[in-house]
N, C-alpha and C positions, 0 to 999 in steps of 0.2 A: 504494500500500500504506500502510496506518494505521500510524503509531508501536506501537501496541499488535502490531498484526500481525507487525511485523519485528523485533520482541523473540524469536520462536521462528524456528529454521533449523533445515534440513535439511542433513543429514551433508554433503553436498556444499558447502552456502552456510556451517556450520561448518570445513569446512576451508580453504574461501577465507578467511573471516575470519580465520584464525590463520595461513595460507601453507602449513599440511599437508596431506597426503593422507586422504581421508576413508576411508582405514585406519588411519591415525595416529588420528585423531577415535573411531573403534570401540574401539581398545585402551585409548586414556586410558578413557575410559568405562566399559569392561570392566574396567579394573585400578580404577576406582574414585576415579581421578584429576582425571575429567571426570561433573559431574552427566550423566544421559539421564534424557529422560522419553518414556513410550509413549502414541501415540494410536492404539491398534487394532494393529496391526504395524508402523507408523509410530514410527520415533526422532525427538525433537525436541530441540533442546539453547538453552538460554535464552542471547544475546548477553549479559548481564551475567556469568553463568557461565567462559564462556570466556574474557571477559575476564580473570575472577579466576585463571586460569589461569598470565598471564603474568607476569612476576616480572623487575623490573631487575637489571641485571647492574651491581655497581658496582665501578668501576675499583680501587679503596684495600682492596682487597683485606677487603669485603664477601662477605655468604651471596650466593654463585649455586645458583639452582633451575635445572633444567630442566622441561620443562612435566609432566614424570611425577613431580615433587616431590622428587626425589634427586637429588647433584650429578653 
């Protein structure tokens, strides 16, 4: 698979990538959390995207997100 190619995942290879269930992956998206993009009736979700998703947690008593952007 091309670098270009494995920029886009599928609900399923999006939840691998974050460790969720690829019903967690439909709500972020749905609630507007997570970018989707449609090819035909196909969801695709850009690996840069999700990454932007994830958010450090810092000990000294910093902002925590969770991945639906509310603590």
């Amino acid at each position: 698979m091309t670098e270009e190619a494995s920029e886009w995942l599928s609900p399923r290879q999006a939840a691998q990538h974050l460790g969720v269930s690829p019903a967690t992956i439909r709500r972020l998206a749905d609630a507007g959390a997570l970018a989707a993009y449609r090819l035909g009736k196909l969801r695709r979700y850009r690996r840069a995207d999700l990454d932007a998703c994830l958010t450090p947690i810092t000990p000294e008593g910093g902002s925590e997100r969770s991945l639906g952007g509310s603590a």
